[in-house]
PyMOL Python script that loads the backbone (N, CA, C, O; Angstrom):
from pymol import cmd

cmd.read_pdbstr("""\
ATOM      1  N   UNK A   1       0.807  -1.202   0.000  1.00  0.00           N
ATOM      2  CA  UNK A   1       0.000   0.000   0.000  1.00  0.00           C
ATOM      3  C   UNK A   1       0.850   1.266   0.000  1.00  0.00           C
ATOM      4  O   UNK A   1       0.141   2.268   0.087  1.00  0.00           O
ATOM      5  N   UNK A   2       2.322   1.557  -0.081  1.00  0.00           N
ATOM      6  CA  UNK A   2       2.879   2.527   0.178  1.00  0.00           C
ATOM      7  C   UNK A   2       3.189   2.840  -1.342  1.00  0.00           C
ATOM      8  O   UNK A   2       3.758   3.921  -1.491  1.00  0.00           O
ATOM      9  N   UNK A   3       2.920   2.078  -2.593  1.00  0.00           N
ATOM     10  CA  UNK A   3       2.890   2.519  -3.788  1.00  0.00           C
ATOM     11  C   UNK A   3       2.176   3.717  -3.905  1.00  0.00           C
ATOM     12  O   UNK A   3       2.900   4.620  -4.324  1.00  0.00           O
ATOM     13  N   UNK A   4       1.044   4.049  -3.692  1.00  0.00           N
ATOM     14  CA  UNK A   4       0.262   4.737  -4.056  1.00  0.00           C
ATOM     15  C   UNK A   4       0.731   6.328  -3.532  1.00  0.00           C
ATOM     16  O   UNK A   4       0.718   7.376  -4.179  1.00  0.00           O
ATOM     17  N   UNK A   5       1.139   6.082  -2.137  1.00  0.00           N
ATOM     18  CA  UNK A   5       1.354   7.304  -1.422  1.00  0.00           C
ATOM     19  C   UNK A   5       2.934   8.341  -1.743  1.00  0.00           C
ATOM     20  O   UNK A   5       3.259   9.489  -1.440  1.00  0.00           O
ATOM     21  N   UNK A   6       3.690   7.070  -2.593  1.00  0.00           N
ATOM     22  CA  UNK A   6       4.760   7.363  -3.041  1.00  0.00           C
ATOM     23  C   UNK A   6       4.892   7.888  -4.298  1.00  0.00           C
ATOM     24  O   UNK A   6       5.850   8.506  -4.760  1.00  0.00           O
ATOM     25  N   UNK A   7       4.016   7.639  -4.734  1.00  0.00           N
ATOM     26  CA  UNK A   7       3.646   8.369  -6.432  1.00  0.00           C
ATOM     27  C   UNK A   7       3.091   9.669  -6.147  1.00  0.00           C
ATOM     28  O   UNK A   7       3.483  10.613  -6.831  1.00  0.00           O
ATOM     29  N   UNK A   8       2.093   9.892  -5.087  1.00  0.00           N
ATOM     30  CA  UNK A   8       1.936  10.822  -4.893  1.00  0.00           C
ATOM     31  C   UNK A   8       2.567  11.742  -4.421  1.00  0.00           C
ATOM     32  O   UNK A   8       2.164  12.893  -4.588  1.00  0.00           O
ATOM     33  N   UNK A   9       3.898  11.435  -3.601  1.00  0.00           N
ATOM     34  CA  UNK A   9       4.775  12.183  -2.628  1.00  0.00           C
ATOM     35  C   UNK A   9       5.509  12.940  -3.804  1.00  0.00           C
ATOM     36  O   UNK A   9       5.653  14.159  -3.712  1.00  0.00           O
ATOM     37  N   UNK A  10       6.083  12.098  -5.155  1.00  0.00           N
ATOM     38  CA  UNK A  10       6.640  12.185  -6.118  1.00  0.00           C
ATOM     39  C   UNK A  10       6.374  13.037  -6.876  1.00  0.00           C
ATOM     40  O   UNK A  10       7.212  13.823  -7.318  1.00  0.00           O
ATOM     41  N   UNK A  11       4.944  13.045  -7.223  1.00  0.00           N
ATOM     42  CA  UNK A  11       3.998  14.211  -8.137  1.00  0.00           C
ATOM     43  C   UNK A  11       4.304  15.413  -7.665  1.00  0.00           C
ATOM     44  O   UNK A  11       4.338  16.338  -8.476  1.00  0.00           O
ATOM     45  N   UNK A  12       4.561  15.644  -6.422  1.00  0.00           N
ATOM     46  CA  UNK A  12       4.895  16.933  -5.382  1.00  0.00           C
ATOM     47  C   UNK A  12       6.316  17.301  -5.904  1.00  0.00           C
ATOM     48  O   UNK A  12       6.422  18.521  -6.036  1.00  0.00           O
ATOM     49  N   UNK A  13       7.349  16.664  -6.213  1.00  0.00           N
ATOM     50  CA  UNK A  13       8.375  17.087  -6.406  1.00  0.00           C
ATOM     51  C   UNK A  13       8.998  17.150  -7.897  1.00  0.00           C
ATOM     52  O   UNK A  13       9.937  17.837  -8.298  1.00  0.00           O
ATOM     53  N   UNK A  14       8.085  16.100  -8.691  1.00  0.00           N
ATOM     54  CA  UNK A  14       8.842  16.086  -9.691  1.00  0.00           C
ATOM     55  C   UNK A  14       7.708  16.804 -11.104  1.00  0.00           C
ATOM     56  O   UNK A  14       8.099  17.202 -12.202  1.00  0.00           O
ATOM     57  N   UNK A  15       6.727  16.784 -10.749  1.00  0.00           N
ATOM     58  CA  UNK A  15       5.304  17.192 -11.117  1.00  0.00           C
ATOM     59  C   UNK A  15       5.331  17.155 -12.657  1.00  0.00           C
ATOM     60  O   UNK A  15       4.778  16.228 -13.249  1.00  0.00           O
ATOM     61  N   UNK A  16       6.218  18.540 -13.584  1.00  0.00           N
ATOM     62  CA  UNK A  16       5.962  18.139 -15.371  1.00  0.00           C
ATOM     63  C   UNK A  16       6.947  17.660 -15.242  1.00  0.00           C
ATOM     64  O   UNK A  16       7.781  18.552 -15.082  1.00  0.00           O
ATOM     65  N   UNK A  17       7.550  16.351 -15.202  1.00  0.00           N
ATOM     66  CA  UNK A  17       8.614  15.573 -15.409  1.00  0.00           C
ATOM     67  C   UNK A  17       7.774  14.306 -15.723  1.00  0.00           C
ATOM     68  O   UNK A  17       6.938  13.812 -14.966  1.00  0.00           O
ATOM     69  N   UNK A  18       8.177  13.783 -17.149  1.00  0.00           N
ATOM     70  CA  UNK A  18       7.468  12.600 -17.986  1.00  0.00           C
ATOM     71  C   UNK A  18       7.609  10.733 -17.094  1.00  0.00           C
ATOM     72  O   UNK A  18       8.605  10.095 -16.752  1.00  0.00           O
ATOM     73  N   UNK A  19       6.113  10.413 -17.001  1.00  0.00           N
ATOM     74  CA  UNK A  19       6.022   9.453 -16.397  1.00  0.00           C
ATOM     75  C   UNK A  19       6.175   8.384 -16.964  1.00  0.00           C
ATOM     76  O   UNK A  19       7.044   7.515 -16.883  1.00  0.00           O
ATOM     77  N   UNK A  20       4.713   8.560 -17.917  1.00  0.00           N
ATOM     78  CA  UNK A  20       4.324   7.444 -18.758  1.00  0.00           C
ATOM     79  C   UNK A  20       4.365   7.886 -20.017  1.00  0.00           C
ATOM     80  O   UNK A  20       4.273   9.079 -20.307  1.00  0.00           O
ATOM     81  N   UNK A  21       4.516   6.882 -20.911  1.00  0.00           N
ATOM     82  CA  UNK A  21       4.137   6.961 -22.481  1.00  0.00           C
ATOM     83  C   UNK A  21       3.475   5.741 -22.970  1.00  0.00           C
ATOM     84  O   UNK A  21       3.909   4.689 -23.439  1.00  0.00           O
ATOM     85  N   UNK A  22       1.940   6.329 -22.647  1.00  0.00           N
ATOM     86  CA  UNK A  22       1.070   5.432 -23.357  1.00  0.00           C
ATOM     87  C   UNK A  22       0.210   5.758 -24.840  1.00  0.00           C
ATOM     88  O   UNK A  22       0.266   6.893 -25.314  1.00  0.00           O
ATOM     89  N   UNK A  23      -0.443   4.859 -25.402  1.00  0.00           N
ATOM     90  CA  UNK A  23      -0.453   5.414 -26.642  1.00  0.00           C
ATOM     91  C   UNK A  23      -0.167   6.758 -27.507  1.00  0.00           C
ATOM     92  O   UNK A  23      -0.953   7.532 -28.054  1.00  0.00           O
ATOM     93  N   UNK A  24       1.149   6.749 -27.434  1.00  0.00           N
ATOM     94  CA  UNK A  24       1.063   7.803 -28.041  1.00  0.00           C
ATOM     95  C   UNK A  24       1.294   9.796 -27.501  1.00  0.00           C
ATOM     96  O   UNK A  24       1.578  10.820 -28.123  1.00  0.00           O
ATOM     97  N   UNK A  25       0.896   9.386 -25.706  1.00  0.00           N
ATOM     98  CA  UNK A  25       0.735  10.395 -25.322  1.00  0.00           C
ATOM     99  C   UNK A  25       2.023  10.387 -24.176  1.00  0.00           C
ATOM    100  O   UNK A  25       2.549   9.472 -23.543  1.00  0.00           O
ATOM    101  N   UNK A  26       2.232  11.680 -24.225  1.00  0.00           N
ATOM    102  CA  UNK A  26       3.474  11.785 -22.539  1.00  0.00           C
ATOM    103  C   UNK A  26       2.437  12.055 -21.577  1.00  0.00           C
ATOM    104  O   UNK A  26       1.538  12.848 -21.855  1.00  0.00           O
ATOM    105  N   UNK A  27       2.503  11.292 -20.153  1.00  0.00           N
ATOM    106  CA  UNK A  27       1.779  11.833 -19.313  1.00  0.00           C
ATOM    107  C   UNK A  27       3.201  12.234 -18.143  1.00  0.00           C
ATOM    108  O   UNK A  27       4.303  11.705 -18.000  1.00  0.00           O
ATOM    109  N   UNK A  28       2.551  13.369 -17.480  1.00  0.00           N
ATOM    110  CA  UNK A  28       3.653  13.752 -16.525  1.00  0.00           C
ATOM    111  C   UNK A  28       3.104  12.947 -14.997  1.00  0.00           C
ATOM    112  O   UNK A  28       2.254  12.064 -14.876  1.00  0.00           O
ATOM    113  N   UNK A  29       3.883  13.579 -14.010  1.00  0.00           N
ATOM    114  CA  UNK A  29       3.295  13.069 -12.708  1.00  0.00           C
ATOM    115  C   UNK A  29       2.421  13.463 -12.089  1.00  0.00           C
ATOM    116  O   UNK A  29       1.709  12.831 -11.309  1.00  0.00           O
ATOM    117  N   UNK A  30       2.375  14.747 -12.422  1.00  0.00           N
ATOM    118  CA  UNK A  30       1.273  15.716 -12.149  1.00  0.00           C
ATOM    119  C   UNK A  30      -0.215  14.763 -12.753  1.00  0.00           C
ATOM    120  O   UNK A  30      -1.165  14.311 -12.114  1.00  0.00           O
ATOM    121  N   UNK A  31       0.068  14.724 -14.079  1.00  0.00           N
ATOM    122  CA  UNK A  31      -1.258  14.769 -14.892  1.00  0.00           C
ATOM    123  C   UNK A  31      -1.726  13.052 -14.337  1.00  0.00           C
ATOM    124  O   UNK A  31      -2.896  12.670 -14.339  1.00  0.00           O
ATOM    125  N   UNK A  32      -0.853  12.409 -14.007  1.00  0.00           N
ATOM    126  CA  UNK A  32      -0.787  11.402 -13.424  1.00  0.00           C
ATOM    127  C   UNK A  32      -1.808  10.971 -12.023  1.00  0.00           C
ATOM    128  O   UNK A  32      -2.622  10.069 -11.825  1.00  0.00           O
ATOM    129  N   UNK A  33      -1.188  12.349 -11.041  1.00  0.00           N
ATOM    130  CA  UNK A  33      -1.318  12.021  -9.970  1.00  0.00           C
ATOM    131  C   UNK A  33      -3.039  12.427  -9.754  1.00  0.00           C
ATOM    132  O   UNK A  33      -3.905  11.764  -9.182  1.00  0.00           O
ATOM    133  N   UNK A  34      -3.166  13.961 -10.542  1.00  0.00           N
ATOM    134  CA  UNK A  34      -4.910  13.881 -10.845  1.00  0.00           C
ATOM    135  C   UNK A  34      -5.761  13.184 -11.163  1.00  0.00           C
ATOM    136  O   UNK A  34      -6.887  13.166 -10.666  1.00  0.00           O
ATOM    137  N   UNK A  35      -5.215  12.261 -12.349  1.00  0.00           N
ATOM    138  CA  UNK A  35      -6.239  11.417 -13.072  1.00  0.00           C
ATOM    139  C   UNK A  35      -6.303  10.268 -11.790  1.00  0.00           C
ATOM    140  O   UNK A  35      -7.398   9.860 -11.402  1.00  0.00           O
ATOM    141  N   UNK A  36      -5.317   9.902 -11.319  1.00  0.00           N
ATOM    142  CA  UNK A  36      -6.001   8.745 -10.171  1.00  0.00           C
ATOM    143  C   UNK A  36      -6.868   9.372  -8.907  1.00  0.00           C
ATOM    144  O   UNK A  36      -7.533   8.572  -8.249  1.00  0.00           O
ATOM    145  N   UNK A  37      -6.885  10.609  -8.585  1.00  0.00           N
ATOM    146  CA  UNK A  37      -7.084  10.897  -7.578  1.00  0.00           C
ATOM    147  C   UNK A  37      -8.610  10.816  -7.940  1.00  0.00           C
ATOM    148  O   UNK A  37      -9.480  10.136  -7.396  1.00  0.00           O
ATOM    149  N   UNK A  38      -8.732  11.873  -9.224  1.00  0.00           N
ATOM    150  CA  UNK A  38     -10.085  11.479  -9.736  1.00  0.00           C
ATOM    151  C   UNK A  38     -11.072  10.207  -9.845  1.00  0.00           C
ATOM    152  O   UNK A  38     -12.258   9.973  -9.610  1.00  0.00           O
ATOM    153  N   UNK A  39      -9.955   9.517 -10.324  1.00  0.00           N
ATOM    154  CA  UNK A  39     -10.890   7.912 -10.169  1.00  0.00           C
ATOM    155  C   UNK A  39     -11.123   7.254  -9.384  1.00  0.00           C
ATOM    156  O   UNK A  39     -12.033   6.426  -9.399  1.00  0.00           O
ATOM    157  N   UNK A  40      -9.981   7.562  -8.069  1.00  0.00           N
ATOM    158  CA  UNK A  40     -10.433   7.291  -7.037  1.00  0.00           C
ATOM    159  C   UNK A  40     -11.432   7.942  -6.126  1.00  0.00           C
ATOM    160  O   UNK A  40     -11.710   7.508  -5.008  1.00  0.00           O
ATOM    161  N   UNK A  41     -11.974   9.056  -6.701  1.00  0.00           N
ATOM    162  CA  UNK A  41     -13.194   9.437  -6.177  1.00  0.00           C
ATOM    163  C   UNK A  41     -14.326   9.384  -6.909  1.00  0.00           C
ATOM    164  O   UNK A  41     -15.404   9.849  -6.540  1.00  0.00           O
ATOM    165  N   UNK A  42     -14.164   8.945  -7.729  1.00  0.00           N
ATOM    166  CA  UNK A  42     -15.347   8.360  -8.717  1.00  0.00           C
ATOM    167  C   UNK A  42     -15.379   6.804  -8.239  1.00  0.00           C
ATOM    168  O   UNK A  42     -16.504   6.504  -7.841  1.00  0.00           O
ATOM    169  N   UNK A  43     -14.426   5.718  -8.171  1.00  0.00           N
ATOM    170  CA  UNK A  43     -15.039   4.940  -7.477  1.00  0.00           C
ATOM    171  C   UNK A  43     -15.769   4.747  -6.031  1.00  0.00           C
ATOM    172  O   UNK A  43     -16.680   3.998  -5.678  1.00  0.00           O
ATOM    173  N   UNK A  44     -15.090   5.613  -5.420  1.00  0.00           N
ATOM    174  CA  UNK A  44     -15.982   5.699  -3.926  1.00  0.00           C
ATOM    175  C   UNK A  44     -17.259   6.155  -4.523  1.00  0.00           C
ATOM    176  O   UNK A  44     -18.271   5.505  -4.259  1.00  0.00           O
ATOM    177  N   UNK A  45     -17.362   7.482  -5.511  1.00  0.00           N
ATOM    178  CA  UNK A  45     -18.838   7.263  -5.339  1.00  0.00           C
ATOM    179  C   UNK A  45     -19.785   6.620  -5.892  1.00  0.00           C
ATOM    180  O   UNK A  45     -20.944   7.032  -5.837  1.00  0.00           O
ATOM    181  N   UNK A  46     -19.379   5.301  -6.627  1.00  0.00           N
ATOM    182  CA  UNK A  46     -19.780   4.195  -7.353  1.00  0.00           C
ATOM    183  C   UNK A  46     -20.057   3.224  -6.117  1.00  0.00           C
ATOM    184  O   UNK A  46     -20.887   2.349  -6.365  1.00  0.00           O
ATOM    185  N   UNK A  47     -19.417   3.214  -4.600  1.00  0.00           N
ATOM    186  CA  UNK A  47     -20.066   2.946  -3.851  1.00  0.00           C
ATOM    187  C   UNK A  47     -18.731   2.056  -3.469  1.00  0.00           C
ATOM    188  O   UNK A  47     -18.999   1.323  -2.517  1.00  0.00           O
ATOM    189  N   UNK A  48     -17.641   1.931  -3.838  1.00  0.00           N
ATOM    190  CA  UNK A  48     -16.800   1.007  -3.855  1.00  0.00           C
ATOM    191  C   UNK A  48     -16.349   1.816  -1.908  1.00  0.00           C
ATOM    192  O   UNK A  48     -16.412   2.927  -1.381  1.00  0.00           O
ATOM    193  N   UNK A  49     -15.960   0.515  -1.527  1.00  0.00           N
ATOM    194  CA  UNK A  49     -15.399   0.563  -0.025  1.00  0.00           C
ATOM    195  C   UNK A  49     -13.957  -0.337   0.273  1.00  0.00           C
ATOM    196  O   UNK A  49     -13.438  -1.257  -0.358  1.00  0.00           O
ATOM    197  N   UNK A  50     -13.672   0.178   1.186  1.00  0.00           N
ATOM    198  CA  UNK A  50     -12.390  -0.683   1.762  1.00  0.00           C
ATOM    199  C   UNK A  50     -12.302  -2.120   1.339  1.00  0.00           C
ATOM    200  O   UNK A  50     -13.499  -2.372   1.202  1.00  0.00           O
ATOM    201  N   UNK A  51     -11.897  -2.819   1.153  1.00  0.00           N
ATOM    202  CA  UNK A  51     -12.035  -4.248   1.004  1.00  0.00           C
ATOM    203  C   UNK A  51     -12.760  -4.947  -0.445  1.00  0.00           C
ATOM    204  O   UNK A  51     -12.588  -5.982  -1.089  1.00  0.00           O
ATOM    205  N   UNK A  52     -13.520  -3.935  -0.525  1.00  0.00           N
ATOM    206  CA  UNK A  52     -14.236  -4.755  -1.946  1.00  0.00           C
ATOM    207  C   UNK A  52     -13.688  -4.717  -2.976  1.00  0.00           C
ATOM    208  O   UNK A  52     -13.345  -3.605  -3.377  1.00  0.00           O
ATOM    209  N   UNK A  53     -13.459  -5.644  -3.619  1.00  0.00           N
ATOM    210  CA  UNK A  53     -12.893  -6.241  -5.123  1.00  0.00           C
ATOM    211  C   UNK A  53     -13.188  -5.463  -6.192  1.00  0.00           C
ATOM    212  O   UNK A  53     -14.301  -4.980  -6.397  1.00  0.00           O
ATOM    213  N   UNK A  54     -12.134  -5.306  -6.958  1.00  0.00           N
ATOM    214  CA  UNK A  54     -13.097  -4.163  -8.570  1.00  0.00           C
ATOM    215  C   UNK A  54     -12.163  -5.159  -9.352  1.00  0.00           C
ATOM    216  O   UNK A  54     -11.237  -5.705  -8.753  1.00  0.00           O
ATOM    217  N   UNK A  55     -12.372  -5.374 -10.540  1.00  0.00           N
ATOM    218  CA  UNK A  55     -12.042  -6.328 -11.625  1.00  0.00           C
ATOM    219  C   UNK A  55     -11.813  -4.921 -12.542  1.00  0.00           C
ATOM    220  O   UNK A  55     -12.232  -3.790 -12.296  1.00  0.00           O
ATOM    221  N   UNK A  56     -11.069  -5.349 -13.587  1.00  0.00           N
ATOM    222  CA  UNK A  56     -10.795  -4.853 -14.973  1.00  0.00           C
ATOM    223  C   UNK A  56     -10.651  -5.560 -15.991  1.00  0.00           C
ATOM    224  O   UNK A  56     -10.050  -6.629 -16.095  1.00  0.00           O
ATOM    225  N   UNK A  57     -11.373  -4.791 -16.998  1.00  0.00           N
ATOM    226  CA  UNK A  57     -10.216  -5.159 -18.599  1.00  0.00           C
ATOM    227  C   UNK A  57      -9.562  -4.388 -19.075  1.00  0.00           C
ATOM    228  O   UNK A  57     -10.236  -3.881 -19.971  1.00  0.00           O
ATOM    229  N   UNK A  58      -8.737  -4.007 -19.046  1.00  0.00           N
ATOM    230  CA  UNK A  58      -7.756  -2.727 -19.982  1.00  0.00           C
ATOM    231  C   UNK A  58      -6.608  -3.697 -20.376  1.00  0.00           C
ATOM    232  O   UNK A  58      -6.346  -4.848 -20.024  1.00  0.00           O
ATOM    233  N   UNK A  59      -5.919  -2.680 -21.372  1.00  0.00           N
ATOM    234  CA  UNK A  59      -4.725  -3.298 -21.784  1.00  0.00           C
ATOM    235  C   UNK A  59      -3.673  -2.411 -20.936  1.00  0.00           C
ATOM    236  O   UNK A  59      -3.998  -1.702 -19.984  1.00  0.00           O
ATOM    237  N   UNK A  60      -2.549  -2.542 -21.361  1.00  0.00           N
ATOM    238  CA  UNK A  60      -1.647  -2.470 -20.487  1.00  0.00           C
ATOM    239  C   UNK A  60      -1.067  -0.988 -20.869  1.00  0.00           C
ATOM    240  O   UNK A  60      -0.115  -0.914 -21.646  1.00  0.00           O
ATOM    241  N   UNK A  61      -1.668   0.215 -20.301  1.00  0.00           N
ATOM    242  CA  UNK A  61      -1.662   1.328 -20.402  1.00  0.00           C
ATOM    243  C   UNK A  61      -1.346   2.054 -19.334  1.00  0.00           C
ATOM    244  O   UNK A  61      -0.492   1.546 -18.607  1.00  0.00           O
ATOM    245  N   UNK A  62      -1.902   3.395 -18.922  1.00  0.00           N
ATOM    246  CA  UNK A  62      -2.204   4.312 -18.629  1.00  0.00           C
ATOM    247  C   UNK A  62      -3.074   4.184 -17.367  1.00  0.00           C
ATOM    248  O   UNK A  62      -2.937   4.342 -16.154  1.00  0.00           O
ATOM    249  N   UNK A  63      -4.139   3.783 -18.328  1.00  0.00           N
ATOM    250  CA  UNK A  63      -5.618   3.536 -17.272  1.00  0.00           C
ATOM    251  C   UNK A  63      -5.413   2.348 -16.595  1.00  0.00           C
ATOM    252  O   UNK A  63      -5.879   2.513 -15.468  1.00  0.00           O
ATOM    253  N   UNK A  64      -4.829   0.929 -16.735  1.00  0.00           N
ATOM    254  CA  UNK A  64      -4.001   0.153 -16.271  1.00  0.00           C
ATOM    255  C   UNK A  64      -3.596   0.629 -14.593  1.00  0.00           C
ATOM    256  O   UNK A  64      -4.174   0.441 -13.523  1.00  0.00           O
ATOM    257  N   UNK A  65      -2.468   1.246 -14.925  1.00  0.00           N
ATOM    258  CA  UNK A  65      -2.094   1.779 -13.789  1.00  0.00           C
ATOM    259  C   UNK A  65      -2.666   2.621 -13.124  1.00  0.00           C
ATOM    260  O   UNK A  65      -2.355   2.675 -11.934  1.00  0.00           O
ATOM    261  N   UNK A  66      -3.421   3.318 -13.507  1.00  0.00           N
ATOM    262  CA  UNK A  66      -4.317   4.657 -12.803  1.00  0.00           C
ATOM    263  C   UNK A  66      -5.121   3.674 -12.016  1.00  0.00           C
ATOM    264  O   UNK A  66      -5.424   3.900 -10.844  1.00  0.00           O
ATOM    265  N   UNK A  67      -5.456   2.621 -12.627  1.00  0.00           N
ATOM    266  CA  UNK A  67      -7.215   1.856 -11.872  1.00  0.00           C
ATOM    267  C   UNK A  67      -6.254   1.023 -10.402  1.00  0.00           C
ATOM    268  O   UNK A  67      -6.690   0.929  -9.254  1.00  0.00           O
ATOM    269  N   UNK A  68      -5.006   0.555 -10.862  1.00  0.00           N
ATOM    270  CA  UNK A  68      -4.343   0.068  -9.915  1.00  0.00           C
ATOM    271  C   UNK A  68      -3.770   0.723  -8.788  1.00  0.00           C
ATOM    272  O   UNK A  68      -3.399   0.003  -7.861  1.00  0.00           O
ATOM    273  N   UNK A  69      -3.606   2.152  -8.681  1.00  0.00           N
ATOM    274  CA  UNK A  69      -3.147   3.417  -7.862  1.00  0.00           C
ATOM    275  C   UNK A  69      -4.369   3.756  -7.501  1.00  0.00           C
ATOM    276  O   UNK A  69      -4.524   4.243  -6.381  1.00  0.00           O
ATOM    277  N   UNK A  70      -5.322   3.597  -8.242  1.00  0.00           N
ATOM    278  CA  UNK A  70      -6.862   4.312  -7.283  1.00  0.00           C
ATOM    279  C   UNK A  70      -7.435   3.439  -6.232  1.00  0.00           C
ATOM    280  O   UNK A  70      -7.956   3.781  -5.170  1.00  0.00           O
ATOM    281  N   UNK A  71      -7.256   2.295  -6.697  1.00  0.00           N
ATOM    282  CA  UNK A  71      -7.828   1.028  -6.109  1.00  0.00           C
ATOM    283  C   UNK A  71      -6.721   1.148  -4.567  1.00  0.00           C
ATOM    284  O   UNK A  71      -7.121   1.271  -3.410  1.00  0.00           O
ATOM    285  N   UNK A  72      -5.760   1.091  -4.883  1.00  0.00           N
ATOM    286  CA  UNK A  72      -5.177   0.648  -3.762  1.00  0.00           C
ATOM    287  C   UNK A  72      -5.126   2.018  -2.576  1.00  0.00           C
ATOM    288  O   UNK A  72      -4.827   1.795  -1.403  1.00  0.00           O
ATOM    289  N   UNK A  73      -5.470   3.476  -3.092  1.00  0.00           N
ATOM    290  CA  UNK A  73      -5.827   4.215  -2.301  1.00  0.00           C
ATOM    291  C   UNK A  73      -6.984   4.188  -1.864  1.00  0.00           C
ATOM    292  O   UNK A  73      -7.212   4.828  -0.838  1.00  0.00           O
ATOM    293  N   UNK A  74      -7.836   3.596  -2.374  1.00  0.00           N
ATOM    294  CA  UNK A  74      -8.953   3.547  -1.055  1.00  0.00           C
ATOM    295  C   UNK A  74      -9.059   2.360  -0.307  1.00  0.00           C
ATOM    296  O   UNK A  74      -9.922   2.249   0.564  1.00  0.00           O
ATOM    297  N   UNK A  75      -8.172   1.364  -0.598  1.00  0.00           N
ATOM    298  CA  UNK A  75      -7.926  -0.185  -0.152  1.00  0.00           C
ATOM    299  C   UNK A  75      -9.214  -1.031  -0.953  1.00  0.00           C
ATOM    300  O   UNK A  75      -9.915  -1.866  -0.380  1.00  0.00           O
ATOM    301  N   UNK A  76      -9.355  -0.660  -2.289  1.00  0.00           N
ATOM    302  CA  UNK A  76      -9.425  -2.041  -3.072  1.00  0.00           C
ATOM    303  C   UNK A  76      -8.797  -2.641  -3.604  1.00  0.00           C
ATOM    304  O   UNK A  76      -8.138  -2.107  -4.496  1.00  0.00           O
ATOM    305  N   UNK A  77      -8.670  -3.896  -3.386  1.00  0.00           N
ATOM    306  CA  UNK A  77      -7.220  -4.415  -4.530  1.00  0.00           C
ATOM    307  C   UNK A  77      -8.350  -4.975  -5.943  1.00  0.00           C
ATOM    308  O   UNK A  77      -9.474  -5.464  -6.055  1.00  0.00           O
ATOM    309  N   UNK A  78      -7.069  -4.481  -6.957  1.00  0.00           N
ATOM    310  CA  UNK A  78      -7.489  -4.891  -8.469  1.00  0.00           C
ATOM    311  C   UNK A  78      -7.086  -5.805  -8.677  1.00  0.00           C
ATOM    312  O   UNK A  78      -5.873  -5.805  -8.463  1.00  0.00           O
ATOM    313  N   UNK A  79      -7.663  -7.213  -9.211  1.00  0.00           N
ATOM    314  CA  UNK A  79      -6.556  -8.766  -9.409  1.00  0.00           C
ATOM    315  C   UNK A  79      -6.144  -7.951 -10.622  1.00  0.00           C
ATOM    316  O   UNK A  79      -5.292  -8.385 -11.397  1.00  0.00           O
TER     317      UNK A  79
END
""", "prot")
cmd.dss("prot")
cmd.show_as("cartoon", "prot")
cmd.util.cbc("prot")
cmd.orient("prot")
């Protein structure tokens, strides 16, 4: 669980410095650290709680990792 909090600690310091390159696009840490924060408050209000399971299909992207950093900040794990 200290993944999540460490990406975020990171976004703080390193912020437009290039994270990912997924299709096509540069994402920084910044743009990074929003888009999960976002989804992780879009799943809480989808009703998701501590402990409960969320499944995916994505390919191995972006959103990939975002769903896996959101999940584990509110303590859902993604198989």
């Amino acid at each position: 669980m200290i993944a999540p909090y460490l990406i975020l600690s990171l976004s703080e310091v390193l912020g437009e410095r290039e994270m990912i390159v997924s299709h096509g696009h540069v994402y920084t840490f910044r743009e990074i650290r929003d888009r999960t924060l976002r989804l992780a408050n879009g799943l809480r209000a989808l009703g998701l709680k501590p402990k409960d399971m969320c499944a995916e299909l994505l390919s191995n992207g972006n959103e990939f990792f975002e769903l896996v950093m959101a999940g584990s900040l509110i303590g859902c794990p993604v198989p």
